[in-house]
N, C-alpha and C positions, 0 to 999 in steps of 0.2 A: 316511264314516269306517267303517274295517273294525270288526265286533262285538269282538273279542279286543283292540285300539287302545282301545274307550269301555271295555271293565273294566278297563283299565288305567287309564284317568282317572279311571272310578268310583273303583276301589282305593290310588288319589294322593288326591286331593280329598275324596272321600264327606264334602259339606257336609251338614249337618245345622239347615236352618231350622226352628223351633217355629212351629204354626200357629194361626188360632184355634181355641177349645173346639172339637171335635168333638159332635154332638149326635145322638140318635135319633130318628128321623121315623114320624109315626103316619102309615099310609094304611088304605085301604078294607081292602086283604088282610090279614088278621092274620097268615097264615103267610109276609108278607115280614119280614125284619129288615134294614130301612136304617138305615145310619150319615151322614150328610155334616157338611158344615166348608167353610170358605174358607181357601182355603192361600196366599193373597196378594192383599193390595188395592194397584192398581200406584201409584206414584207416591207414595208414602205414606210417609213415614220413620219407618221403630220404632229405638227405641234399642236398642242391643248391650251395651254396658257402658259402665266410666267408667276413662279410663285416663291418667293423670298430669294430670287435674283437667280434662280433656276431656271432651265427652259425644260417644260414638261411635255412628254412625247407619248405617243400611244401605237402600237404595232400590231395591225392585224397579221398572224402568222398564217403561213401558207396551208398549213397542217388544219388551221380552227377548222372548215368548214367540212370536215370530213365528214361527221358523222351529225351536222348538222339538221334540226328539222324545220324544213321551209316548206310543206305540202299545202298547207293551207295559211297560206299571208293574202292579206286584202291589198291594195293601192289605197291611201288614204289623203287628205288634203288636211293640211295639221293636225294630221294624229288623232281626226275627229273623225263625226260622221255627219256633218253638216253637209259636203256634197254626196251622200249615198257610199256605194263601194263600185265606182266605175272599171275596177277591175281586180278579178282575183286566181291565185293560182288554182282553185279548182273549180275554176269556171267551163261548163258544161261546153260553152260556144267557142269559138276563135275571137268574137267579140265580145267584149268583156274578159280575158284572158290576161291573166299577168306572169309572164314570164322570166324565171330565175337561173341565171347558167352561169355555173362556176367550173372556170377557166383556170389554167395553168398558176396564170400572174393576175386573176383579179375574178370580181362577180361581175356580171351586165345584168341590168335588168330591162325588161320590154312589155308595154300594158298597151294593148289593144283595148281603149276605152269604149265603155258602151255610151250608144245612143240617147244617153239619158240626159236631163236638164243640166244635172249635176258632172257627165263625159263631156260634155259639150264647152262649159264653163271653163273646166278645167283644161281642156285642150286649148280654147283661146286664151285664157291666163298663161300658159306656160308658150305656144308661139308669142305672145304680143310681148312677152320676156315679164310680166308683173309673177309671174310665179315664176321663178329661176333655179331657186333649189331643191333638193330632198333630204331626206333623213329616214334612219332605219331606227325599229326598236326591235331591241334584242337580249337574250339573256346570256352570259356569259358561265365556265366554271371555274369561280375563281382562284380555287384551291389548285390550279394548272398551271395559273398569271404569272408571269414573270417580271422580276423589277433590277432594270440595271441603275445604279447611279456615280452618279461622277462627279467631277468636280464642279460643273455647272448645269449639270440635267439631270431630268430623272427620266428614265423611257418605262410606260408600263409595256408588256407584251401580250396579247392576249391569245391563249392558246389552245381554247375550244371554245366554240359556241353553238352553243346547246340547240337554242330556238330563236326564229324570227319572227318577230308578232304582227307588224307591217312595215310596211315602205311606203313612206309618204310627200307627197309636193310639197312644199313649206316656201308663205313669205318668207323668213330668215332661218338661219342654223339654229341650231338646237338650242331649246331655252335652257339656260343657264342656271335656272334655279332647278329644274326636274330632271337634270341630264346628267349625263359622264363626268360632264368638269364639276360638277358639285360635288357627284360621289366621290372624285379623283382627290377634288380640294379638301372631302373629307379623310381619304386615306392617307394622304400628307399633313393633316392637320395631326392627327393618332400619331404618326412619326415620329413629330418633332416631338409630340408632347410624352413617348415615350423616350425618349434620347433625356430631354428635360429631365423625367423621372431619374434617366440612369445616372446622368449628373450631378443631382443631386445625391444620388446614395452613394456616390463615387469621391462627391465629398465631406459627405457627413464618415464614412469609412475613415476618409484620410484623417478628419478632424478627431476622432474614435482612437485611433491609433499615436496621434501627437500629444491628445491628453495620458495615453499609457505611459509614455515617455518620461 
Protein backbone atom coordinates (compact mmCIF):
# COMPACT_ATOMS: atom_id res chain seq x y z
CA UNK A 1 0.00 0.00 0.00
CA UNK A 2 1.10 3.35 -1.32
CA UNK A 3 2.45 5.93 1.83
CA UNK A 4 -0.20 8.91 0.87
CA UNK A 5 -3.24 5.62 0.42
CA UNK A 6 -2.17 4.52 4.69
CA UNK A 7 -2.58 8.50 5.72
CA UNK A 8 -5.47 8.50 4.38
CA UNK A 9 -6.61 5.53 6.38
CA UNK A 10 -4.60 6.93 9.30
CA UNK A 11 -6.68 10.25 8.83
CA UNK A 12 -10.40 7.92 8.29
CA UNK A 13 -9.83 5.79 11.25
CA UNK A 14 -6.93 7.18 13.61
CA UNK A 15 -8.15 4.51 16.45
CA UNK A 16 -7.15 5.23 19.47
CA UNK A 17 -6.49 2.01 21.97
CA UNK A 18 -5.52 3.01 25.93
CA UNK A 19 -2.63 0.95 26.96
CA UNK A 20 -1.46 -0.38 30.09
CA UNK A 21 0.32 2.10 32.85
CA UNK A 22 3.36 3.28 31.15
CA UNK A 23 6.41 2.93 33.62
CA UNK A 24 10.08 4.12 34.17
CA UNK A 25 12.80 1.65 34.05
CA UNK A 26 15.92 1.96 36.30
CA UNK A 27 19.32 0.56 34.60
CA UNK A 28 22.99 0.64 35.34
CA UNK A 29 23.27 4.07 32.98
CA UNK A 30 21.87 6.84 34.91
CA UNK A 31 22.01 9.10 31.91
CA UNK A 32 19.38 6.63 30.00
CA UNK A 33 15.79 7.79 30.54
CA UNK A 34 13.49 4.49 29.49
CA UNK A 35 9.85 4.67 29.48
CA UNK A 36 8.06 0.93 28.52
CA UNK A 37 4.42 -0.43 28.74
CA UNK A 38 2.60 -3.31 27.20
CA UNK A 39 0.28 -2.14 24.48
CA UNK A 40 -1.73 -5.32 24.06
CA UNK A 41 -2.05 -8.88 25.80
CA UNK A 42 -3.57 -10.91 22.70
CA UNK A 43 -6.53 -12.74 23.17
CA UNK A 44 -7.70 -11.05 26.10
CA UNK A 45 -11.05 -9.20 26.22
CA UNK A 46 -11.18 -5.55 27.98
CA UNK A 47 -14.20 -4.05 28.05
CA UNK A 48 -15.08 -0.71 25.86
CA UNK A 49 -18.27 0.53 27.42
CA UNK A 50 -21.85 -0.50 28.07
CA UNK A 51 -24.28 0.11 25.56
CA UNK A 52 -28.30 -0.51 25.91
CA UNK A 53 -27.45 -2.81 28.73
CA UNK A 54 -24.68 -4.90 26.88
CA UNK A 55 -21.14 -5.10 27.88
CA UNK A 56 -19.01 -4.39 24.83
CA UNK A 57 -15.74 -5.95 24.44
CA UNK A 58 -12.88 -5.82 22.04
CA UNK A 59 -10.17 -8.69 21.36
CA UNK A 60 -6.97 -8.22 19.97
CA UNK A 61 -6.26 -11.61 18.21
CA UNK A 62 -3.02 -13.35 18.47
CA UNK A 63 -2.84 -13.69 14.63
CA UNK A 64 -3.46 -9.47 14.07
CA UNK A 65 0.05 -8.52 14.27
CA UNK A 66 1.55 -10.84 11.80
CA UNK A 67 1.85 -9.00 9.05
CA UNK A 68 1.82 -5.91 10.72
CA UNK A 69 3.70 -2.59 9.70
CA UNK A 70 5.54 -0.86 12.75
CA UNK A 71 8.97 0.23 11.12
CA UNK A 72 8.56 3.51 11.41
CA UNK A 73 6.13 4.77 14.72
CA UNK A 74 7.38 7.68 16.72
CA UNK A 75 6.76 7.82 20.85
CA UNK A 76 4.36 10.73 21.05
CA UNK A 77 2.94 12.70 24.18
CA UNK A 78 -1.00 12.92 23.28
CA UNK A 79 -0.73 12.08 19.96
CA UNK A 80 0.82 15.50 19.38
CA UNK A 81 4.10 16.98 18.73
CA UNK A 82 4.13 19.48 21.44
CA UNK A 83 7.14 17.49 23.11
CA UNK A 84 9.13 16.72 19.75
CA UNK A 85 9.51 12.89 18.80
CA UNK A 86 11.82 11.73 21.87
CA UNK A 87 11.74 8.49 20.37
CA UNK A 88 11.33 6.41 17.28
CA UNK A 89 11.61 3.25 15.82
CA UNK A 90 13.99 4.17 13.12
CA UNK A 91 16.08 6.02 15.22
CA UNK A 92 19.69 6.05 14.01
CA UNK A 93 20.95 6.06 17.89
CA UNK A 94 20.20 3.67 20.89
CA UNK A 95 19.04 7.01 22.28
CA UNK A 96 16.22 8.19 20.93
CA UNK A 97 15.17 4.58 19.92
CA UNK A 98 11.69 3.06 20.23
CA UNK A 99 11.44 -0.34 20.58
CA UNK A 100 8.46 -2.77 19.44
CA UNK A 101 8.51 -6.76 20.26
CA UNK A 102 5.82 -8.79 19.56
CA UNK A 103 5.61 -11.77 21.93
CA UNK A 104 3.92 -14.98 22.04
CA UNK A 105 0.89 -13.63 24.41
CA UNK A 106 1.39 -9.77 23.95
CA UNK A 107 3.46 -6.54 22.46
CA UNK A 108 6.06 -4.62 24.90
CA UNK A 109 7.28 -1.62 23.95
CA UNK A 110 10.55 0.26 25.12
CA UNK A 111 11.79 4.16 24.29
CA UNK A 112 15.06 4.98 25.08
CA UNK A 113 14.17 8.90 25.16
CA UNK A 114 16.45 11.42 23.97
CA UNK A 115 18.15 14.14 25.72
CA UNK A 116 15.95 16.66 24.64
CA UNK A 117 13.75 19.44 26.59
CA UNK A 118 10.80 17.60 25.49
CA UNK A 119 12.80 13.49 26.69
CA UNK A 120 13.53 15.06 29.68
CA UNK A 121 9.86 16.30 30.46
CA UNK A 122 8.47 13.48 29.62
CA UNK A 123 10.54 11.10 31.61
CA UNK A 124 9.88 13.19 34.81
CA UNK A 125 6.05 13.24 33.93
CA UNK A 126 5.90 9.60 33.66
CA UNK A 127 8.33 8.68 37.04
CA UNK A 128 6.68 11.40 39.20
CA UNK A 129 3.31 9.13 37.82
CA UNK A 130 1.43 12.66 36.28
CA UNK A 131 1.75 10.82 33.02
CA UNK A 132 0.68 7.30 33.78
CA UNK A 133 -0.77 5.98 30.73
CA UNK A 134 -0.39 5.36 26.91
CA UNK A 135 -2.23 4.73 23.84
CA UNK A 136 -1.57 3.35 20.29
CA UNK A 137 -2.95 4.59 16.89
CA UNK A 138 -3.61 2.16 14.59
CA UNK A 139 -5.40 1.04 11.45
CA UNK A 140 -7.07 -2.05 11.45
CA UNK A 141 -8.84 -4.62 8.28
CA UNK A 142 -11.97 -4.56 9.13
CA UNK A 143 -13.38 -6.70 6.51
CA UNK A 144 -11.36 -9.57 8.82
CA UNK A 145 -13.22 -8.18 12.33
CA UNK A 146 -15.07 -10.56 13.98
CA UNK A 147 -18.48 -9.90 16.05
CA UNK A 148 -19.68 -12.40 18.61
CA UNK A 149 -23.01 -11.44 20.40
CA UNK A 150 -25.01 -12.81 23.19
CA UNK A 151 -27.40 -12.26 25.34
CA UNK A 152 -25.65 -9.51 27.29
CA UNK A 153 -22.47 -8.56 25.23
CA UNK A 154 -21.22 -7.93 22.15
CA UNK A 155 -17.17 -8.73 21.75
CA UNK A 156 -15.62 -7.07 18.67
CA UNK A 157 -12.42 -9.23 17.40
CA UNK A 158 -9.89 -7.71 15.79
CA UNK A 159 -7.97 -9.86 13.35
CA UNK A 160 -5.41 -7.87 11.48
CA UNK A 161 -3.75 -4.71 11.84
CA UNK A 162 -2.48 -3.42 9.13
CA UNK A 163 -0.28 -0.19 10.56
CA UNK A 164 0.83 1.54 13.64
CA UNK A 165 1.05 5.23 13.50
CA UNK A 166 2.26 5.91 17.11
CA UNK A 167 2.46 5.10 20.63
CA UNK A 168 1.96 7.66 22.74
CA UNK A 169 2.08 8.79 26.79
CA UNK A 170 -1.36 10.25 27.56
CA UNK A 171 -2.86 12.17 30.58
CA UNK A 172 -5.93 9.95 30.23
CA UNK A 173 -7.32 7.05 27.84
CA UNK A 174 -8.34 7.63 24.77
CA UNK A 175 -10.55 10.40 23.97
CA UNK A 176 -13.78 9.25 23.47
CA UNK A 177 -14.98 11.54 20.90
CA UNK A 178 -11.79 10.51 18.19
CA UNK A 179 -11.39 6.86 19.34
CA UNK A 180 -12.66 3.27 19.06
CA UNK A 181 -15.56 3.63 21.45
CA UNK A 182 -17.04 6.23 19.02
CA UNK A 183 -16.46 4.22 16.00
CA UNK A 184 -17.74 1.06 18.09
CA UNK A 185 -20.72 3.23 19.53
CA UNK A 186 -21.02 4.04 15.82
CA UNK A 187 -21.10 0.42 14.63
CA UNK A 188 -23.71 -0.69 17.15
CA UNK A 189 -25.59 2.34 16.52
CA UNK A 190 -26.11 0.96 12.22
CA UNK A 191 -27.11 -2.35 14.06
CA UNK A 192 -29.77 -1.70 15.97
CA UNK A 193 -30.97 0.73 13.36
CA UNK A 194 -30.77 -1.92 10.96
CA UNK A 195 -32.60 -4.63 13.10
CA UNK A 196 -35.27 -1.53 13.48
CA UNK A 197 -35.50 -1.48 9.64
CA UNK A 198 -35.88 -5.28 9.57
CA UNK A 199 -38.82 -4.95 12.02
CA UNK A 200 -40.37 -2.85 10.51
CA UNK A 201 -40.65 -4.63 7.17
CA UNK A 202 -41.24 -7.84 9.10
CA UNK A 203 -44.32 -6.01 10.09
CA UNK A 204 -45.64 -4.19 7.47
CA UNK A 205 -45.15 -7.93 5.59
CA UNK A 206 -47.28 -9.38 8.28
CA UNK A 207 -49.83 -6.43 8.19
CA UNK A 208 -49.60 -6.91 3.92
CA UNK A 209 -50.56 -10.39 4.43
CA UNK A 210 -53.71 -9.95 7.16
CA UNK A 211 -55.26 -7.42 4.85
CA UNK A 212 -55.12 -10.34 1.91
CA UNK A 213 -57.04 -12.29 4.15
Amino acid sequence: MEHNDLIKLRDKYHDYRRLMDVRAVQTENSDDMIVAGTPVIFDKPYLLFEFFGKKVYEIISRESFANTDYRDVPLKYNHGDGKGTPARTTSKTEKGRLTISVLPDRVEMRANLLPTSGGKDLFMEVQAGTVAQMSWAFIEDREKEEILETEDSITFTVKEVLRVFDVSAVDFGANEETSIYARRRGDLDERFRQLDEQKRAFYAQRIKILNQI
